[in-house]
N, C-alpha and C positions, 0 to 999 in steps of 0.2 A: 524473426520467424517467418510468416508467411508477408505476402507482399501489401497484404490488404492490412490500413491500421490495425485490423482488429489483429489481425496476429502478431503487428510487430508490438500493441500494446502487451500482447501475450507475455511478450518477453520483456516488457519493462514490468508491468503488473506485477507481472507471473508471481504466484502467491503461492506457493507448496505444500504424515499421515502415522500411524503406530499401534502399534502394544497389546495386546491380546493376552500373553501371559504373565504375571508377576506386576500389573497396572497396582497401584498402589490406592491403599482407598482414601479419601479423604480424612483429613488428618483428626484420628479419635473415633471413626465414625466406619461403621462396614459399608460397602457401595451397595445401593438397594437391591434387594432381589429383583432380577427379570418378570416380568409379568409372563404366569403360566402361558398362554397362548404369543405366537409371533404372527397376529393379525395385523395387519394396518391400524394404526389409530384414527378415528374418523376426524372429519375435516372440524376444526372450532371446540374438538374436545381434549381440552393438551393433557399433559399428565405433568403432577406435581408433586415434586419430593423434595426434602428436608436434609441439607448437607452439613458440615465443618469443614473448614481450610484455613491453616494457619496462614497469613497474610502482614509483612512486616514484623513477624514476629508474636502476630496476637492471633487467638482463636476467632474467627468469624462465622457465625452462623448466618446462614443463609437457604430461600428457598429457588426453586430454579422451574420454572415451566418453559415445555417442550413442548413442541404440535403447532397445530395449521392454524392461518387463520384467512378467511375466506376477502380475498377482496374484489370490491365491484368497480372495472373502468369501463370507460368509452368503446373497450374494445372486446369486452366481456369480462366476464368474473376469473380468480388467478387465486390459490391455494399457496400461501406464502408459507413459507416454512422458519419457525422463529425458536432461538432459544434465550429464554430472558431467566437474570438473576435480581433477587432483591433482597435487600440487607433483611434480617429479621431481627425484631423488636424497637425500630423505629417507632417514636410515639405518633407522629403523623406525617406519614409515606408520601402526601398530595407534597409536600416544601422538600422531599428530598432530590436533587438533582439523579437524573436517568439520560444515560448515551444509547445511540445506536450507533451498531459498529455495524461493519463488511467489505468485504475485499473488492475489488476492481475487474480488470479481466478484459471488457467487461464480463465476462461469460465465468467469472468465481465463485466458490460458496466463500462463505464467513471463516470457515475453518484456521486461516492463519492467523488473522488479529486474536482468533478465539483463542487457537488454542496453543496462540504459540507469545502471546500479547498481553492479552488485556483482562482475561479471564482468571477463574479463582485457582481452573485446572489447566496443566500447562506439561506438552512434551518432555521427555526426559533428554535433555541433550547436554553437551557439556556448554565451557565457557565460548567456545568459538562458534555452536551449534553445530556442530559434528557428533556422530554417534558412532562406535565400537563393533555393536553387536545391532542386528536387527531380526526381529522389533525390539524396540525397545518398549519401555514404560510412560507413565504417566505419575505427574507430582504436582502437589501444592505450590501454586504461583507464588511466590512471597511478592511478586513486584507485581501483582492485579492489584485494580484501580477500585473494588470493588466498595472497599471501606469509602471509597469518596462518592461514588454511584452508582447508582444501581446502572443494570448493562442487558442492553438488548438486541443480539447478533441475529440478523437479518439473512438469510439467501436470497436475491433477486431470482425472478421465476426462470426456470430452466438450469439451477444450479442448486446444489446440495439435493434436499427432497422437494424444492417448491415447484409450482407445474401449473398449468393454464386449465382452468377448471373444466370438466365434460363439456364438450362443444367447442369452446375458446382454443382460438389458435395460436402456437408460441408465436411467430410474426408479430401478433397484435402487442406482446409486451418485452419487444426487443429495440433498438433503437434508442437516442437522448431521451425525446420525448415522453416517449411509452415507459422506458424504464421510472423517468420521476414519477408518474403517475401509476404503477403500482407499489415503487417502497415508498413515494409520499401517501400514497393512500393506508398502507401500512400503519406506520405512523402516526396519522391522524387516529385512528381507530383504537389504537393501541395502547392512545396516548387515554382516549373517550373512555375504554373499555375497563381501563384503569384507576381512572380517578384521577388521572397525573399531569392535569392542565394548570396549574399551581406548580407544578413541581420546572424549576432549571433544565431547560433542554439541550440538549450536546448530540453532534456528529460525529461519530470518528469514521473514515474510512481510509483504504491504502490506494497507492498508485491509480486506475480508472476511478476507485472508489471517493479519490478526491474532487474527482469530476463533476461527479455524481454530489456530492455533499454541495459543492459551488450551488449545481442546479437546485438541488434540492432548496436550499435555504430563498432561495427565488421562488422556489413552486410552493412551498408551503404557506409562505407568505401571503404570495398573490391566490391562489386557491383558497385557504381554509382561516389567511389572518392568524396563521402560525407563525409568530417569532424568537427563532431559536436564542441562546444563550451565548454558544461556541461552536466552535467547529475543529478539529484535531485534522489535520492533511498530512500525511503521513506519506512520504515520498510524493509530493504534488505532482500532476502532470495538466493543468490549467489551459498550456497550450500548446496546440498540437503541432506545429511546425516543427520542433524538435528532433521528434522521433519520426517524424515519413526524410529527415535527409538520407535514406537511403536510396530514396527514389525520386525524389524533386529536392536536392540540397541545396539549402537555400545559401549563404554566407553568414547566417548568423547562430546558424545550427555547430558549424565548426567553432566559433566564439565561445557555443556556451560551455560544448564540451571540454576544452583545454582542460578548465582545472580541476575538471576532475581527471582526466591523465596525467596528471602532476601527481594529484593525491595519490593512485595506482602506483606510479611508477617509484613515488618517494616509499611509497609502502613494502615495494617490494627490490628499495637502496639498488635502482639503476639513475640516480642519478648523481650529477659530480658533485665535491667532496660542498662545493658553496653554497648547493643547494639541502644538500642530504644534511648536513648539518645543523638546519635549520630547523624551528617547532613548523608544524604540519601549518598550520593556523597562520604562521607568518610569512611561509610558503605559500600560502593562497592569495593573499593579500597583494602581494606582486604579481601572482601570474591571473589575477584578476586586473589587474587593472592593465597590463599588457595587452592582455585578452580582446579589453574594451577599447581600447586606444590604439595602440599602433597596429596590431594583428588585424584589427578589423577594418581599419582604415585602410592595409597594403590589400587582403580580401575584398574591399570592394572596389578597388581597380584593374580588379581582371587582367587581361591581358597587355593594358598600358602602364603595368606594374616595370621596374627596369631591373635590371639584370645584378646591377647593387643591390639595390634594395631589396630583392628577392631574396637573394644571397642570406643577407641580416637577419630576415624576420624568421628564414627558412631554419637559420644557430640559433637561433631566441626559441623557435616552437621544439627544436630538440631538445635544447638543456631542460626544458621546462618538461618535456615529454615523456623523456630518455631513450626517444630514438633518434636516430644520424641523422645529420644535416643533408646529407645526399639523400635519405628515403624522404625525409621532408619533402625535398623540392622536387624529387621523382612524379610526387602527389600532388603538385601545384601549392602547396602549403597546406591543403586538404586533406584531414585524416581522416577517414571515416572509422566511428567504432568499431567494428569486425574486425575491420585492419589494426589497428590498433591493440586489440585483444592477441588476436594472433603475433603481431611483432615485436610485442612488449618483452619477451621472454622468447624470444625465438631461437635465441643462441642455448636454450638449454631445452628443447623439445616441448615448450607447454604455451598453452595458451591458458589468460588470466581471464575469469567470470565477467559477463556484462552486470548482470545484477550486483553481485558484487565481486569486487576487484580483488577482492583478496582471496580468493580462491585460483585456484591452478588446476588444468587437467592435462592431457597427451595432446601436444599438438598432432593432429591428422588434419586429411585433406579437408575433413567437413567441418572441421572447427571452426564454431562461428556460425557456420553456414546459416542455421534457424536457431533458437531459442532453443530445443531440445538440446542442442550443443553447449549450451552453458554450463560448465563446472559447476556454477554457482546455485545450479537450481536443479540437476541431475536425481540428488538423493531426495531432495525433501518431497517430492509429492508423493512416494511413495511411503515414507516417516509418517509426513503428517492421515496421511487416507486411513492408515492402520488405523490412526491413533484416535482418528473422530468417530469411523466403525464403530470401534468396542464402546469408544466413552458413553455416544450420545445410548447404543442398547443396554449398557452393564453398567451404566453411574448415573443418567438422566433419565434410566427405564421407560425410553420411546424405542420401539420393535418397528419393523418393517421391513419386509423383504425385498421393497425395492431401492436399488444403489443407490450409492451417494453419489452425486456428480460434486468432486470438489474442481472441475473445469470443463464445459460446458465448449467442447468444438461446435456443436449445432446452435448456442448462442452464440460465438463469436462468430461464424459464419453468417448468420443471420441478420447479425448487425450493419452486414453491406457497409465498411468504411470504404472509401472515404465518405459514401454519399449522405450517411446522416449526418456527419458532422463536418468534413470537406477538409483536406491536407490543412488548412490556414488558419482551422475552427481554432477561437483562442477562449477566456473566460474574463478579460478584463472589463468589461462593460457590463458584466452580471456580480463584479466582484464589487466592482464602483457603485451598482444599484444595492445591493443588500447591505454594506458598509455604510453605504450613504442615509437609508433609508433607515434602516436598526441600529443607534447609536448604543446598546445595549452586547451588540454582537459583537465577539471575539475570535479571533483564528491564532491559531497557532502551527507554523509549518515546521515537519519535523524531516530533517532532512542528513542522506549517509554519505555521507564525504566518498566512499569507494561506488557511488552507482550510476552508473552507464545507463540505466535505465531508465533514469529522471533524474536527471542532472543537477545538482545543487543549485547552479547557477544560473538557470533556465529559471527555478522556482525564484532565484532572489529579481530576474528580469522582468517574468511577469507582475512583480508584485510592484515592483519600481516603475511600471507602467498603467499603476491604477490611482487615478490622480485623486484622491480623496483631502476631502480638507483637514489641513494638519492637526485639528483636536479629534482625528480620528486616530492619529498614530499609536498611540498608546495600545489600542488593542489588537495592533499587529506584532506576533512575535514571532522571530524563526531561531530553531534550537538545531543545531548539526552534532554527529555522533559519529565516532571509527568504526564506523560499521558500512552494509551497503542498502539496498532498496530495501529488505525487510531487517531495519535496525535494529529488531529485536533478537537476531539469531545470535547476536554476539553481546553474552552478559552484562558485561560494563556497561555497555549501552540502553539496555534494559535498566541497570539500578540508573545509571542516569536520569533515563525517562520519570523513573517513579518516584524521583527525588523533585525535580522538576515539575511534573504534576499535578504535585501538593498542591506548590501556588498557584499553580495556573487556574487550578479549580476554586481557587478560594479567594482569586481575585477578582474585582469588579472589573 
């Protein structure tokens, strides 16, 4: 997208709205009436109502509070805006495990994990997350996580309704820093406000929002001698050299991307018969270690590279790619994703999704150009915007006249990348302190084979460069899905997730 991280995060993040007529009410249950007036709800007085939603198959009741909740930093006070659910008739709420969830951006609301994820109410989309007709509806998540914990979606200030309180400047809570020190301030409060210091604590967040969880589990720590439980990284993006190879490419940025242009290209059977042939899984397998070894080896000899050798590696990154040996070495061995997007399908007029690969649109001249140009991410912000609208006034009965920001350009501008975090910002030395330090903490990375946006293989780098002592392994897991950066848009990957889940939540 834009040239400053923040917006090229936009387009890895990028997090994606619906339904006004025909939303479906929760399962058994009418959606509460609107509150007669559509005044603001004042700041710390949320509103509380009482749902059903069939979830795996069983009725869940549950209650859900909406509204503000006022927090005090360094840099003044900030009006967070939170939707939380809680199982009802737990016999004691303090031991039952509660996540916070939110999307990335940085400059996102909550809106996708919420409502397209994690939550009890979930867009109506089909199996691939395409829709027919628009708007569409709104349905009973069967694959919410709800029956395992309770869930508490988060807007960082400047996105959905959250806002820097009278006086207080958005500046002051934009940025790495500033951002952990209002959602951890959150949090701690949330946790006080609640009685839920006892209870198993969990992060989930998506793409920047994993960033943000990393930091977090370091700020709450050090801050408040808050020690979480787990953390969910949901398309991790840990370290940022990846995603600025558009504009300082490094040679390891090409490494990481390969396999996932494997995965793209096997997906959409341009490649030869020895490869296409093969499971998806066993295909990576080789062009990972390709990737790591000889591609990266001939890449870091630059121009003393010889004219064999080039030759070789230039047939190996094609078969592996599905484009020519000639465009290969045209690029120096060097594919950049945009190119890549654009050439993958170029003999049939489309270019294939960064977010995710499996999607196709019209090749034109601006394909690719910024994030807006994504196939893969075109329809849903306007899907999902509907569909949080109606929900949060006509099912969570919180009214307001003022928008929803579910992405936030005056936050991501504001964030001035590279300068708060620097093209090179990575998170291995905060991942080594919190693993090291809370022998208790678990991560789990959830990562979509088709996403250009945060690379599978970037996340398996990073984490393979967090040198933790080996009786911490156990509580690292990463789980891959045929899906792209928001894994959830395509079903099978979603029951995946929620089959997967169970244990994860139920392991030590």
């Amino acid at each position: 997208m834009k040239k400053k991280l923040l917006a090229l995060i936009l387009a890895l993040t990028l997090l994606l709205g619906i339904t006004g007529a025909g939303a479906e009410s929760a399962a058994g249950t009418e959606a509460p009436a609107a509150p007669a007036a559509a005044a603001d709800a004042a700041a710390d007085d949320p509103v509380v109502l009482h749902h059903t939603a069939v979830v795996q198959g069983h009725p869940l009741d549950y209650t859900t509070t909406t509204g503000y909740m006022t927090v005090n930093t360094a840099n003044g006070p900030c009006e967070m805006f939170y939707m939380a659910y809680t199982l009802d008739g737990v016999e004691d709420p303090s031991q039952r495990p509660v996540t916070f969830a939110y999307n990335g951006g940085p400059g996102a609301a909550s809106l996708y994990v919420h409502m397209g994820f994690l939550g009890p109410r979930r867009i109506d989309v089909d199996e691939n997350g395409e829709i027919d007709t628009f708007p569409v509806g709104i349905k009973d998540n069967e694959y919410s996580i709800l029956d395992l914990t309770d869930l508490v979606f988060i807007d960082p200030v400047g996105t959905g309704y959250s806002k820097p309180a009278d006086g207080a400047d958005l500046a002051g809570f934009v940025g790495y820093d500033n951002d952990l020190a209002s959602v951890g301030g959150f949090i701690r409060l949330w946790i006080s406000r609640n009685g839920r210091w006892l209870s198993p604590k969990y992060l989930a967040g998506e793409s920047y929002g994993t960033t943000r969880s990393i930091g977090l589990a370091q700020y709450l720590f050090n801050t408040y001698s808050l020690n979480l439980n787990g953390i969910i990284l949901i398309s991790d993006i840990s370290n940022f050299s990846i995603i600025m190879e558009q504009t300082n490419p490094p040679d390891l940025a090409y490494v990481l991307y390969l396999p996932t242009y494997a995965a793209d290209a096997w997906y959409h059977k341009r490649l030869a018969d020895q490869y296409q042939q093969m499971e998806l899984e066993d295909l990576l397998k080789e062009v990972r270690a390709f990737a790591g070894g000889e591609y990266l080896s001939a890449l870091f000899k630059g121009r003393t590279l010889d004219d064999a050798e080039k030759k070789e590696i230039a047939a190996k990154v094609a078969a592996y790619s599905g484009l020519t040996a000639d465009k290969v070495e045209e690029y120096n061995l060097r594919i950049k994703y945009p190119d890549f997007c654009k050439m993958l399908l170029e003999d049939q007029k489309l270019v294939i999704g960064r977010e995710d690969g499996r999607y196709t649109g019209p090749l034109t001249s601006g394909s690719m150009g910024d994030g807006a140009s994504d196939p893969s991410s075109l329809e849903t912000g306007g899907i999902y915007q509907a569909a949080v609208n109606h929900y949060i006034a006509e099912e969570l009965g919180f009214r307001t006249d003022k928008p929803y920001v579910d992405l936030s350009i005056d936050v991501n501008n504001a964030w001035s990348f590279p300068t708060d975090l620097g093209a090179a910002f990575s998170q291995e030395d905060v991942l080594y302190d919190i693993m090291s330090k809370n022998r208790f903490l678990k991560i789990w990375v959830l990562c979509g084979y088709y996403d250009l946006a945060t690379p599978f293989f970037s996340a398996e780098w990073d984490f393979n460069h967090v040198f933790v002592n080996d009786d911490r392994e156990a509580s690292l897991q990463f789980t891959y899905y045929p899906s792209g950066h928001m894994i959830y848009m395509y079903e099978p990957a979603l029951a995946q997730f929620r089959k997967e889940a169970e244990a994860w939540y139920q392991s030590k």
